[in-house]
C-alpha positions as CSV (number, residue, x, y, z in Angstrom):
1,X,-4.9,-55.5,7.6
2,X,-6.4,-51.7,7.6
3,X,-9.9,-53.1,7.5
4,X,-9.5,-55.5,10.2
5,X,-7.9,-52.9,12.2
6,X,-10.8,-50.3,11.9
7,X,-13.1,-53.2,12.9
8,X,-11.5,-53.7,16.0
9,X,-11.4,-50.1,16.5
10,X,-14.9,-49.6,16.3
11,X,-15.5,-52.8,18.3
12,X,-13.3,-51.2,21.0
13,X,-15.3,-47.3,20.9
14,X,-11.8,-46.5,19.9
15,X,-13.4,-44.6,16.5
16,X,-16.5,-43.9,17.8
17,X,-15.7,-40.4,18.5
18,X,-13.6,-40.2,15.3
19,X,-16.9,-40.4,13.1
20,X,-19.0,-38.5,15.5
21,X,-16.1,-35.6,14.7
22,X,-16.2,-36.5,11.4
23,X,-20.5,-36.2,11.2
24,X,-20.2,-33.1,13.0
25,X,-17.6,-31.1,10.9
26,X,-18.0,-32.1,7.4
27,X,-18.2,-30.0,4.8
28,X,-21.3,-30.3,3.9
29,X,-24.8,-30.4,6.0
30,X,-26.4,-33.8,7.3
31,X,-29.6,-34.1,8.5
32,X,-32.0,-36.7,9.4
33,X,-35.7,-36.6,9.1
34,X,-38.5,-39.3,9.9
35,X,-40.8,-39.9,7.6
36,X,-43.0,-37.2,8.1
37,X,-40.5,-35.0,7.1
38,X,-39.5,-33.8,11.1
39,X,-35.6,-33.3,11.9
40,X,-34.3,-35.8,14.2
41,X,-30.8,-35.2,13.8
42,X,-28.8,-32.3,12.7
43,X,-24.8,-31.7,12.3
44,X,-22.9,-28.5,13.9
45,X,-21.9,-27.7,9.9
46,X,-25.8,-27.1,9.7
47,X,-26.8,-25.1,12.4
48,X,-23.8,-23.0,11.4
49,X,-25.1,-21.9,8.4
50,X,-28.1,-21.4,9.5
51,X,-27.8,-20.1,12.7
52,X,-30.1,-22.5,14.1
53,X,-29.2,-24.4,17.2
54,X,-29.6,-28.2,17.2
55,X,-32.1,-27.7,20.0
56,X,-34.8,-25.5,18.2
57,X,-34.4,-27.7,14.6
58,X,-35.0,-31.0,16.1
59,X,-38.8,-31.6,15.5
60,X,-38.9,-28.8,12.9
61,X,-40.0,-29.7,9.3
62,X,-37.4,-29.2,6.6
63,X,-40.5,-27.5,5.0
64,X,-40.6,-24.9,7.3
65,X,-36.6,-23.5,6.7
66,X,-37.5,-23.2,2.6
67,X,-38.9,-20.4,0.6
68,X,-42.2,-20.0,-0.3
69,X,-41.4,-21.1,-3.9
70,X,-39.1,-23.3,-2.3
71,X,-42.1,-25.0,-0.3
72,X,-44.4,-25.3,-3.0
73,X,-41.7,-27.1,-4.8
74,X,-41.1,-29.5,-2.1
75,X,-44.6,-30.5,-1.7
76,X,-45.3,-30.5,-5.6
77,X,-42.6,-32.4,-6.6
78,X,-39.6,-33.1,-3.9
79,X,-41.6,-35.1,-1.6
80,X,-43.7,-37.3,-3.9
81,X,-40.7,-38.2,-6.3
82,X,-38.8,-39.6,-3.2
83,X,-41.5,-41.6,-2.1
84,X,-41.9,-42.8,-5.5
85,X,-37.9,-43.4,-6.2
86,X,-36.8,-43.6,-3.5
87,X,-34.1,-40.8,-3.4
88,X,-33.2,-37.1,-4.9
89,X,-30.3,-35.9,-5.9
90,X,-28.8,-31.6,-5.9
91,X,-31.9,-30.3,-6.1
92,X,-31.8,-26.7,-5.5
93,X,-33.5,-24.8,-2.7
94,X,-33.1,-21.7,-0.8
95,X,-32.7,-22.3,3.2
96,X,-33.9,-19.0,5.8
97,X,-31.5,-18.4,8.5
98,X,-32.3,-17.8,11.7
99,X,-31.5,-13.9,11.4
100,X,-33.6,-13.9,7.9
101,X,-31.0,-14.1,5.7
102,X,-31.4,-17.0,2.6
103,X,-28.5,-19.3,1.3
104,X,-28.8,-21.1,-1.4
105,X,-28.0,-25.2,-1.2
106,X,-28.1,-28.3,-3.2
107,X,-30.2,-31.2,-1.3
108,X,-29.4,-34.9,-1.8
109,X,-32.0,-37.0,-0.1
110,X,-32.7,-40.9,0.2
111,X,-35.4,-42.7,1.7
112,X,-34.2,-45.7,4.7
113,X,-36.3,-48.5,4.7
114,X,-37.0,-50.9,7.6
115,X,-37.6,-54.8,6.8
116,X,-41.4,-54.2,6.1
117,X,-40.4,-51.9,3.3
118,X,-41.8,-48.8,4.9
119,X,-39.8,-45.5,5.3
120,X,-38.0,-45.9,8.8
121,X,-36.2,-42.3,8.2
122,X,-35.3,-39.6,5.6
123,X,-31.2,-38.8,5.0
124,X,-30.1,-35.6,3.5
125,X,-26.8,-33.9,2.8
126,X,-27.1,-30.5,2.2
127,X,-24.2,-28.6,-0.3
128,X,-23.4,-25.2,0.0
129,X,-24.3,-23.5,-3.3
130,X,-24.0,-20.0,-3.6
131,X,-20.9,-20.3,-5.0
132,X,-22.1,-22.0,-7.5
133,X,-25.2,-20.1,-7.7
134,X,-23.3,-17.2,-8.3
135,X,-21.1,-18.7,-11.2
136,X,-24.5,-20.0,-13.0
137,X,-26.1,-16.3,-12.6
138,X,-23.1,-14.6,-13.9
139,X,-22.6,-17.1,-16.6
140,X,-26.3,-16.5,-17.4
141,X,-25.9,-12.5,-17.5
142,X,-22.5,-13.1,-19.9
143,X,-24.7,-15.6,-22.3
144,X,-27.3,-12.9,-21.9
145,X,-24.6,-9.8,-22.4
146,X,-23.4,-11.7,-25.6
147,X,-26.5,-12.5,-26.9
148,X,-27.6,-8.3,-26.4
149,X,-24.3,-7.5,-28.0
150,X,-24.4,-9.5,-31.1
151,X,-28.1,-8.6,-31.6
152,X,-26.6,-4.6,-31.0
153,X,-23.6,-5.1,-33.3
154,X,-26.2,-6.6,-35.9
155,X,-28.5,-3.4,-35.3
156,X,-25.1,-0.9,-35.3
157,X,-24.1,-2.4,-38.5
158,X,-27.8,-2.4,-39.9
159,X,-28.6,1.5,-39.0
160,X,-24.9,2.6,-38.4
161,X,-25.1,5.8,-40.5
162,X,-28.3,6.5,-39.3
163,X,-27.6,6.1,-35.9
164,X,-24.8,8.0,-36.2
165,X,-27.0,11.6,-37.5
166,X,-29.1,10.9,-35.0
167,X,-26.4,11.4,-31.9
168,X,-24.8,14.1,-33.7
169,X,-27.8,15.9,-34.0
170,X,-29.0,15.0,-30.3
171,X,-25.6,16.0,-29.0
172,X,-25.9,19.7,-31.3
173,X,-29.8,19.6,-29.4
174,X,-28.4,19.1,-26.3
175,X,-25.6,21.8,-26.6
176,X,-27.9,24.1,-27.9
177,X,-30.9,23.7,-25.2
178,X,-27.3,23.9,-22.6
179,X,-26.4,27.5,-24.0
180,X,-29.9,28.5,-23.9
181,X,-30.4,27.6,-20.3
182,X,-27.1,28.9,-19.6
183,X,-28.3,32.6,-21.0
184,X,-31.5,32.0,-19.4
185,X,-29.6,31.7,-16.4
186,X,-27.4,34.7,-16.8
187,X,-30.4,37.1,-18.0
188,X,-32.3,35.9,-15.3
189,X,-29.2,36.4,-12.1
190,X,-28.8,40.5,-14.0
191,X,-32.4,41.0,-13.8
192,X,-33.2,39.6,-10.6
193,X,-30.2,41.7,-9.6
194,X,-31.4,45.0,-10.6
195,X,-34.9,44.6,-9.6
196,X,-33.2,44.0,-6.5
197,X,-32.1,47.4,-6.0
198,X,-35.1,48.8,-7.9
199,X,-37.4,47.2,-5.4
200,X,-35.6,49.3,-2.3
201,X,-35.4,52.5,-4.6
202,X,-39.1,51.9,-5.1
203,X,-39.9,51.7,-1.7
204,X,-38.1,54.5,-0.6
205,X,-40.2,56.8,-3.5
206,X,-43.1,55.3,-2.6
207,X,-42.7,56.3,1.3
208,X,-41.2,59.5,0.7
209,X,-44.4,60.2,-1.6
210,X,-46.7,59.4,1.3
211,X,-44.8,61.1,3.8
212,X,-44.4,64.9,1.4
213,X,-48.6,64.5,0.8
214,X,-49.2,64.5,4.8
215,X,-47.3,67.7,5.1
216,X,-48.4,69.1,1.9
217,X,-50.5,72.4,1.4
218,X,-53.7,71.9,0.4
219,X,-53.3,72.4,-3.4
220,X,-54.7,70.6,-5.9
221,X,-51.9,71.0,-8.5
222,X,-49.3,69.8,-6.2
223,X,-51.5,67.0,-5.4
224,X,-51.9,66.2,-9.1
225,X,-47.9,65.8,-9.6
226,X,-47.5,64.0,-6.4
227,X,-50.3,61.8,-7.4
228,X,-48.9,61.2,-10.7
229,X,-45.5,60.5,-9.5
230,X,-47.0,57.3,-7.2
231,X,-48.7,56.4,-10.1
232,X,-45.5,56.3,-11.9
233,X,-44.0,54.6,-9.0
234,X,-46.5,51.4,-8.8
235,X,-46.2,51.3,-12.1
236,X,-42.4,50.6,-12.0
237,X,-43.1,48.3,-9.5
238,X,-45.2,46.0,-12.1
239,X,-42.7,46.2,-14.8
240,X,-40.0,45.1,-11.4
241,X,-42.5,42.2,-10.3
242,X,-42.4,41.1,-13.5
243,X,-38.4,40.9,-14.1
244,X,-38.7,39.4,-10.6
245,X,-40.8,36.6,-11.9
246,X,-38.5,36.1,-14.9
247,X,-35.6,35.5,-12.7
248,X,-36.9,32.9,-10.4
249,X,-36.6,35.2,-7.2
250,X,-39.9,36.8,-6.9
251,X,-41.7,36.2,-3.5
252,X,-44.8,33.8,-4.1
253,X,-47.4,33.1,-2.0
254,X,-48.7,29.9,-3.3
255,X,-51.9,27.8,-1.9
256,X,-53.6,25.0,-3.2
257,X,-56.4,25.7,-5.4
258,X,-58.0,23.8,-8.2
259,X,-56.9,25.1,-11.6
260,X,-60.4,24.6,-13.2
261,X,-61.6,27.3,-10.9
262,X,-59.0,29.5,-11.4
263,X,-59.5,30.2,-15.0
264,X,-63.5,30.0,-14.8
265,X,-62.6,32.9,-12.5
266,X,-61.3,35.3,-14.8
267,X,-62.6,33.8,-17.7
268,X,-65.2,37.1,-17.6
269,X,-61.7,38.9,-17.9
270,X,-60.5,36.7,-20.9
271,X,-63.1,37.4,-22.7
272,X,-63.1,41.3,-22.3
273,X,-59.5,41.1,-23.2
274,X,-59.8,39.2,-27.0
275,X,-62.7,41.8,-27.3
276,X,-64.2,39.7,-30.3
277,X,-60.8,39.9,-32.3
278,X,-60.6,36.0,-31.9
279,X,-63.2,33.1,-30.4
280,X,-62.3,32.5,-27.1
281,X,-63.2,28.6,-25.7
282,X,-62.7,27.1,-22.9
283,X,-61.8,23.3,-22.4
284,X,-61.9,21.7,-18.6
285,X,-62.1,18.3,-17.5
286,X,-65.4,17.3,-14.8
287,X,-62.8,16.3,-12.4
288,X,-61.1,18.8,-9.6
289,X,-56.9,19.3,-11.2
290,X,-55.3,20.9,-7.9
291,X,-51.7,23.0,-7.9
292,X,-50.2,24.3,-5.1
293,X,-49.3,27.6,-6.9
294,X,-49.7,31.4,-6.5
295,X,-53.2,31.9,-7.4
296,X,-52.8,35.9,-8.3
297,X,-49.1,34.8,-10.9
298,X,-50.9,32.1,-12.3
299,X,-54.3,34.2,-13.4
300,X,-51.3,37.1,-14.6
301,X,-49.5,34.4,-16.8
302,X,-52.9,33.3,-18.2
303,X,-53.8,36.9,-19.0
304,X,-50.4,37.5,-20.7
305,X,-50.8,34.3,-22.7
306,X,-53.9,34.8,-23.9
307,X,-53.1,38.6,-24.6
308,X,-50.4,37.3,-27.0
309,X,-52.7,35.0,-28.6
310,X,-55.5,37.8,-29.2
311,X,-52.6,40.1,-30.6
312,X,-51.1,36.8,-32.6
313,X,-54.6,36.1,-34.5
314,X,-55.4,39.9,-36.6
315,X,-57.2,37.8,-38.7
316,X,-59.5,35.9,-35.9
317,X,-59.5,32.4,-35.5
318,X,-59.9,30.3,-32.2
319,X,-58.2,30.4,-29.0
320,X,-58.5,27.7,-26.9
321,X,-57.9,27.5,-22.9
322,X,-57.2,24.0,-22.0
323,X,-56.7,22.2,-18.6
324,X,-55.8,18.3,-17.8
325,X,-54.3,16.5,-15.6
326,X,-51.9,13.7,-16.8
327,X,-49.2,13.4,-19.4
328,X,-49.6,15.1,-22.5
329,X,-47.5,14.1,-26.1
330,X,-45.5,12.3,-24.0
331,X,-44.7,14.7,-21.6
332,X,-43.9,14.2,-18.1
333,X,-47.4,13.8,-15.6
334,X,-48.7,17.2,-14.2
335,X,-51.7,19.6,-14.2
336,X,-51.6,21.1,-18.2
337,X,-52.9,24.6,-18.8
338,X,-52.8,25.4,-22.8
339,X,-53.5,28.2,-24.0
340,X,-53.8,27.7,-28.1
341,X,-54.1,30.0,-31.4
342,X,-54.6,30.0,-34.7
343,X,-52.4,32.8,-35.3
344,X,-49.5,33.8,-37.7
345,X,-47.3,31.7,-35.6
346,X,-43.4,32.4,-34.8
347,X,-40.3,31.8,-36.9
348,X,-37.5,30.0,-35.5
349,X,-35.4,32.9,-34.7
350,X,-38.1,34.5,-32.5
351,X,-38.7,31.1,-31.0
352,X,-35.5,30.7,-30.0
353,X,-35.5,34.5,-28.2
354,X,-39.4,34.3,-27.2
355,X,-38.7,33.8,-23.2
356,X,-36.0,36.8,-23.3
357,X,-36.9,39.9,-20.7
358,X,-37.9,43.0,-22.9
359,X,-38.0,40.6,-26.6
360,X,-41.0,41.7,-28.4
361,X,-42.0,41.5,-31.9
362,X,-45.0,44.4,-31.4
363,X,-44.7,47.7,-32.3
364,X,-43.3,50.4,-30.4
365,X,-45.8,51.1,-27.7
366,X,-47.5,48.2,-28.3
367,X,-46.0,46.1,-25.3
368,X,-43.1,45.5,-22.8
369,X,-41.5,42.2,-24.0
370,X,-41.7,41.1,-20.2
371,X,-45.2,39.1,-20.7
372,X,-43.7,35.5,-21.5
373,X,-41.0,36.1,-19.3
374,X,-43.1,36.1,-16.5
375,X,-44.8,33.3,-17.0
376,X,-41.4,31.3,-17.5
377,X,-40.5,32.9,-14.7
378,X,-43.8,31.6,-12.8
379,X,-43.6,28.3,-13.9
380,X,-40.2,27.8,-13.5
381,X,-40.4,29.0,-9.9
382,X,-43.3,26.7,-8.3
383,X,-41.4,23.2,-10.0
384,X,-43.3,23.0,-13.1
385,X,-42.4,23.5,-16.7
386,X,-43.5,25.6,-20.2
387,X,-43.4,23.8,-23.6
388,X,-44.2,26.0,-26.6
389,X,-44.4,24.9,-29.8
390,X,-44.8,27.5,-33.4
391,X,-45.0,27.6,-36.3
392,X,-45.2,30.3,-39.3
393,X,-48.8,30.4,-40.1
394,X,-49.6,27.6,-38.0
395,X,-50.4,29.1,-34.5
396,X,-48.9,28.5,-31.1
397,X,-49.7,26.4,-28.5
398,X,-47.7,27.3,-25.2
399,X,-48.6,24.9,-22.4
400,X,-48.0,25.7,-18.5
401,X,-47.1,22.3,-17.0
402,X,-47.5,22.9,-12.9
403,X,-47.1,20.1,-10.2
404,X,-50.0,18.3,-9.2
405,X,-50.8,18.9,-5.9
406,X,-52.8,15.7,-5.8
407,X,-55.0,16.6,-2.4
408,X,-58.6,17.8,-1.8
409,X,-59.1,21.0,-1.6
410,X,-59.7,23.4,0.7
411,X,-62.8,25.4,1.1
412,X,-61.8,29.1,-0.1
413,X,-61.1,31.6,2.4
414,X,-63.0,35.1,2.4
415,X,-61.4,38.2,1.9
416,X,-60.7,39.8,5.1
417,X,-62.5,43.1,6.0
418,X,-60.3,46.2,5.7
419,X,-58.7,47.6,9.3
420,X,-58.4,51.1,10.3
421,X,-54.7,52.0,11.5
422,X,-54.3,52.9,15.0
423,X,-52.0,54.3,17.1
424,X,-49.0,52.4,18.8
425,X,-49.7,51.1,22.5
426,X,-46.9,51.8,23.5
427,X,-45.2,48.5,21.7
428,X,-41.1,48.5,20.7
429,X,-39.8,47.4,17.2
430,X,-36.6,46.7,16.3
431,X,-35.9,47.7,12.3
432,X,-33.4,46.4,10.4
433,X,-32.3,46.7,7.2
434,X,-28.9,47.0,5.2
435,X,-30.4,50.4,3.3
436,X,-30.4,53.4,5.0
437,X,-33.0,55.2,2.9
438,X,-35.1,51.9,3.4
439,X,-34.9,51.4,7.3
440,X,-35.5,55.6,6.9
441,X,-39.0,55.4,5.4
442,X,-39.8,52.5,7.7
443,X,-38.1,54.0,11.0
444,X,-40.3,57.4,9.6
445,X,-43.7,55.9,9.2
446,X,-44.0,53.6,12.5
447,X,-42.7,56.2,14.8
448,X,-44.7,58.5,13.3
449,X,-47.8,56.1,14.8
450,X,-45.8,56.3,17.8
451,X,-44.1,53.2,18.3
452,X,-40.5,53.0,20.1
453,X,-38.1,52.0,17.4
454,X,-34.6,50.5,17.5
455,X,-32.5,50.3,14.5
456,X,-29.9,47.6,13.0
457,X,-28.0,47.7,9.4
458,X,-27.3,44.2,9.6
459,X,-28.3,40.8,11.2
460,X,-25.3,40.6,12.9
461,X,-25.8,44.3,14.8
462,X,-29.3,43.4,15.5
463,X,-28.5,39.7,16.9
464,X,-26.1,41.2,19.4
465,X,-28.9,44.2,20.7
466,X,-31.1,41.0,20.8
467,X,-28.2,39.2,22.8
468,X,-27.6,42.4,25.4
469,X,-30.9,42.0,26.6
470,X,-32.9,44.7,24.5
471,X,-36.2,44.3,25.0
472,X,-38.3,44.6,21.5
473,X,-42.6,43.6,20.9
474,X,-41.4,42.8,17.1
475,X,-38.6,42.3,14.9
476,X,-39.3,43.9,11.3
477,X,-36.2,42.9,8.9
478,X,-35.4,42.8,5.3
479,X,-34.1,39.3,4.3
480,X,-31.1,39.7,1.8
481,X,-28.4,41.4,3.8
482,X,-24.5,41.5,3.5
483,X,-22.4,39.7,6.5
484,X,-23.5,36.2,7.9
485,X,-27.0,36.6,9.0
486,X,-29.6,37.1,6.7
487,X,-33.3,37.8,7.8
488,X,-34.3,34.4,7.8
489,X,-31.3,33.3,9.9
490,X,-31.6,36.3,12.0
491,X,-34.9,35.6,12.9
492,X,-34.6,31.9,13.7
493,X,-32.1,33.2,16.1
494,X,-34.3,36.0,17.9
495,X,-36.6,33.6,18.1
496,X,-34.4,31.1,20.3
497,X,-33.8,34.4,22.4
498,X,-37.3,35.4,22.6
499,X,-39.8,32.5,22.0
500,X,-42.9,35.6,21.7
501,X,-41.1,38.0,19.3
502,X,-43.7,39.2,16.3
503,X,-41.6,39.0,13.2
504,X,-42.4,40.4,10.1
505,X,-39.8,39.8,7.2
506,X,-40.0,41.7,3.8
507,X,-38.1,41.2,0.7
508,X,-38.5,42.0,-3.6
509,X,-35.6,39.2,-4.1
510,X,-35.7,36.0,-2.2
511,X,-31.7,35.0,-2.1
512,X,-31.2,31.6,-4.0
513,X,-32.8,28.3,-2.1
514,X,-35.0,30.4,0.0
515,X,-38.7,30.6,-0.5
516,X,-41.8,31.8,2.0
517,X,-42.0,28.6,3.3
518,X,-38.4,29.4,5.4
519,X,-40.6,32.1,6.4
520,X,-43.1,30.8,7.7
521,X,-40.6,28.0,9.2
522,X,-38.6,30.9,11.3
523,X,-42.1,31.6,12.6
524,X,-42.2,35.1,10.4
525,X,-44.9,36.6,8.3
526,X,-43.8,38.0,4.9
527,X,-44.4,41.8,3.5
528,X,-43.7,42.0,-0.2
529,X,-41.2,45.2,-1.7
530,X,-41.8,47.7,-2.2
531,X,-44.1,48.4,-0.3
532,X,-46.4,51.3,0.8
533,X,-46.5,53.1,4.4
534,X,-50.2,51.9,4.7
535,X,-49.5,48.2,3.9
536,X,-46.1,48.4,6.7
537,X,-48.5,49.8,9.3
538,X,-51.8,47.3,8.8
539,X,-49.0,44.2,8.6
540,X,-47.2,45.7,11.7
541,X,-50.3,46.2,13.2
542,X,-52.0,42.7,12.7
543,X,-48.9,41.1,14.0
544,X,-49.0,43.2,17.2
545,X,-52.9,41.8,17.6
546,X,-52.3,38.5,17.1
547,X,-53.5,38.1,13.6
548,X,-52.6,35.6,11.2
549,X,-53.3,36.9,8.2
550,X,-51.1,39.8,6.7
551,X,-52.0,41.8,3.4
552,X,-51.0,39.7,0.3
553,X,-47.9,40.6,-1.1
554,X,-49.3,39.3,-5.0
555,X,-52.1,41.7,-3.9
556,X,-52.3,45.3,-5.7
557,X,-50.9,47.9,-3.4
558,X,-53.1,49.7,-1.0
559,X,-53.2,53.7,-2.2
560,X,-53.7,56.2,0.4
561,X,-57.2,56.1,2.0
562,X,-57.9,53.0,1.3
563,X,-58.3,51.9,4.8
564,X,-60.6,53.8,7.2
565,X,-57.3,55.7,8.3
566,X,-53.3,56.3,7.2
567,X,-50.3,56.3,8.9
């Protein structure tokens, strides 16, 4: 009764929309293709998950909608096993939505044939899969995740004990490389503390020096002590550079240079230094090994290394200088610089102290303990690393790993020629600076060339002059300050205010996260503490003209008379 009532139905277009509804909104996707493989007919349930319209699939291959791997398969194997059988069935493919996205499907196809026996059209239904798709993938990663656990708990129980020594003693490696680091640390925030303040008390003896010899008397004997007392002075200031270094806070002025050329460079130095005590070599590769580094620290921390090698090796033997570019024992990739003896070699104990500020193992007299930690220092500072390895009676080889700067290099820039200080010509300068003996030698030693000067103990103070309209040729400012401006900050701000201001910044300490390059960003040039009258008036001076370059602050300091005039 039911069948003969859907007959007449159908013969009355009573169901005819009822299955157009029903091909339309199925659950799954139908499509019909000639036999070329071109769309003729497509469902709404299609173009839905596709975001194709029925408009732009009609004449479309199916090919074109699959994956690459997806295509090759359909050529390969889809399409001639339906012409062969006949039909397919839930083959999987991966469809490309209009938008780019790719869902997963099963296909089911058959082949309609027309009285001669020849393909009249292709019928597909196409099943959602990712569901399934992801059931199968995360049944496969649980077979897989059983399988790695069983083969794990076989291992575990093979090697258990062994396994277990070998965390505890990488856990007690791992607490004891923490404390070191932490003690590092700590020595390394109390030293780059005091050198702090010793860098402003420096430059304060070293001004008031220069400005007692101008008004001295002509006598020899006073000009002896006062000579002796800058010696003393610049001396200090090495021994402070070199805490400096240690504690990660010293200024450096790095460029890019090749480290090959660097040690040939001073390898006429090396040499002087081991004196014949040892046999000094030298091994380089043919190939250029660039760092971006500061040229004057890293020829310093190859000096102190080999120093400690010549002293390490009484009884001669071979040092070697090494440089490659690569991994080394596993290391991490970088430029390498070695620097290996065949000396008495270090006990544990004094390897575990070696990097300490002031540590030595020589005699009284004999050095400062600050060599090594100077070069950790170094290192530490321009992103690379130091790996040492000693043994009693089996030499040292201490290796410098620096970042590879990976670019050609520049041709070398010559020295400039020295300039003779001149009078002011008539330009302002606004000093500032937190110490008052500090912005006194400064304030002292530009007027005193006759320039107008303005003063500031903070950035705050010196923002607001800025701010009320004062009217300044160059901002000269220390860096580390109390309050909420430091020199950096205070002169990214002047600058907004005055897009022309000359700004020269100076510093000993650079405050954590701060490097030249936030100099140089702020549109600054650096001057290096402590510094002398002479170097102050040539930087202030080159500025004022318009000149890039300012005397290196890794430079040795410039003594009175060394230019064609003083301050």
């Amino acid at each position: 009764m039911n069948e003969q009532a859907s007959r007449e139905s159908l013969q009355n277009g009573d169901g005819a929309a009822d299955f157009q509804d029903l091909f339309e909104n199925a659950p799954c996707g139908y499509l019909s293709l000639d036999p070329e493989g071109r769309i003729t007919r497509v469902n709404r349930t299609f173009t839905s998950w596709t975001g194709h319209s029925g408009e732009t699939l009609v004449g479309r291959r199916f090919l074109d909608l699959l994956s690459v791997a997806g295509k090759i398969f359909y050529e390969t194997h889809f399409a001639p096993m339906l012409r062969m059988q006949g039909f397919f069935n839930e083959v999987a493919f991966d469809l490309r939505c209009a938008e780019g996205a790719v869902i997963p499907v099963l296909v089911n196809a058959v082949e309609r044939l027309d009285g001669t026996g020849r393909a009249r059209s292709i019928r597909m239904t196409i099943l959602a899969a990712s569901d399934r798709r992801k059931y199968e993938q995360e049944l496969l990663e649980a077979r897989r995740a059983a399988e790695r656990a069983s083969r794990e708990l076989r291992e575990v129980n093979l090697t258990l004990e062994a396994r277990v020594e070998e965390a505890v003693q990488k856990r007690l490696r791992a607490e004891e490389a923490l404390r070191q680091a932490q003690k590092m640390e700590a020595i390394g925030q109390l030293t780059g503390g005091v050198a702090h303040d010793f860098n402003n008390l420096l430059t304060v003896i070293l001004g008031s020096l220069e400005l007692l010899q101008r008004r001295m008397p002509p006598d020899p004997i006073l000009k002896r002590f006062a000579d002796a007392a800058e010696d003393a002075a610049r001396r200090g200031a090495q021994v402070n550079a070199q805490l400096l270094a240690f504690s990660r806070r010293q200024p450096l002025q790095a460029v890019t240079v090749d480290a090959r050329e660097v040690v040939q460079g001073i390898s006429g130095l090396l040499e002087r230094t081991v004196n014949g005590v040892a046999t000094l070599e030298f091994k380089l590769p043919q190939q250029a090994i660039p760092i971006h580094v500061d040229r004057n620290q890293l020829e310093m921390a190859l000096l102190n290394l080999v120093v400690n090698a010549r002293d390490a090796s009484p009884g001669g033997g071979r040092i070697l200088v090494e440089g490659c570019r690569g991994m080394v024992d596993g290391s991490p990739a970088g430029i390498w610089i070695s620097v290996i003896d065949e000396g008495e070699g270090m006990t544990p104990e004094v390897l575990e102290r070696v990097f300490e500020p002031f540590f030595t193992t020589k005699a009284m007299g004999a050095g400062t303990g600050l060599g090594l930690s100077m070069v950790y220092g170094f290192v530490r500072q321009s992103g690379g690393d130091i790996d040492i390895v000693s043994a009693r009676g089996a030499g040292t080889t201490i290796r410098l790993r620096l970042p590879d700067a990976g670019v050609v290099l520049p041709p070398t820039e010559e020295a400039s020629p020295l300039v003779e200080v001149r009078p002011s010509d008539g330009e302002s300068i606004l000093v500032v600076d937190d110490d008052s003996a500090v912005r006194a030698i400064a304030v002292s030693t530009l007027e005193q060339l006759g320039y107008p000067i303005h003063q500031a103990n903070s950035g705050e103070a010196a923002l607001r002059l800025l701010q009320a309209g004062l009217k300044v040729d160059l901002l000269f400012t220390d860096v580390a300050m109390p309050g909420r401006l430091n020199g950096i900050e205070l002169a990214r701000e002047a600058r907004r205010l005055r897009p022309d201001l000359r700004i020269l910044v100076t510093s000993g300490r650079l405050p954590e996260g701060l490097d030249l390059d936030a100099v140089w960003a702020a549109g600054g040039k650096f001057l290096s503490k402590p510094f002398h009258p002479l170097e102050l008036a040539l930087s202030v001076q080159s500025l004022l003209d318009g000149e890039n370059q300012l005397p290196s602050a890794a430079a040795p300091s410039h003594g009175p008379g060394t230019a064609a005039g003083t301050p």
